[in-house]
C-alpha angles and dihedrals in degrees: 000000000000127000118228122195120229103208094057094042094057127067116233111215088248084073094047118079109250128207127190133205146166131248119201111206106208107188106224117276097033127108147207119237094254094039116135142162117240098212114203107209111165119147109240096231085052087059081037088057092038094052098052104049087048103044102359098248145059105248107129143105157213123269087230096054104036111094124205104258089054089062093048095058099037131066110229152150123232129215108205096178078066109026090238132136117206118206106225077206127067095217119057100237 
């Protein structure tokens, strides 16, 4: 049976390449000099009117509301200006 030595086998964090950084903690509520809000306040009917001159139907979406696995299985476009995803389909899959 061989023997292995532990020490050698492991690596110490002075082998390892470190990084530091800083994380600034902001209470809610609170905010940074710069902050702002993007509001996204596109009528519905305006995204309605957008989506079907580009793809010829309404099936499209809100950032907020869209979930991983919806963009995997449908093709889109996103407009990040405002925060819509445009389904290049007219069904969901």
């Amino acid at each position: 049976m061989k023997k292995v030595n532990i020490e050698t086998n492991f690596l110490s964090l002075s082998d390892a390449d470190s990084e530091e950084f800083e994380i600034t903690w902001i209470p809610e509520g609170e905010e940074e000099p710069g902050d702002k809000e993007i509001i996204v306040d596109l009528p519905a009917s305006t995204v309605d009117r957008i989506c079907k001159q580009r793809f010829g139907h309404t099936n499209w979406a809100r950032m907020g509301a869209i979930t991983p696995d919806e963009l995997t299985r449908n093709p889109f476009e996103i407009d990040y200006q405002e925060g819509i995803v445009y389904f290049k389909n007219s069904t969901s899959v």
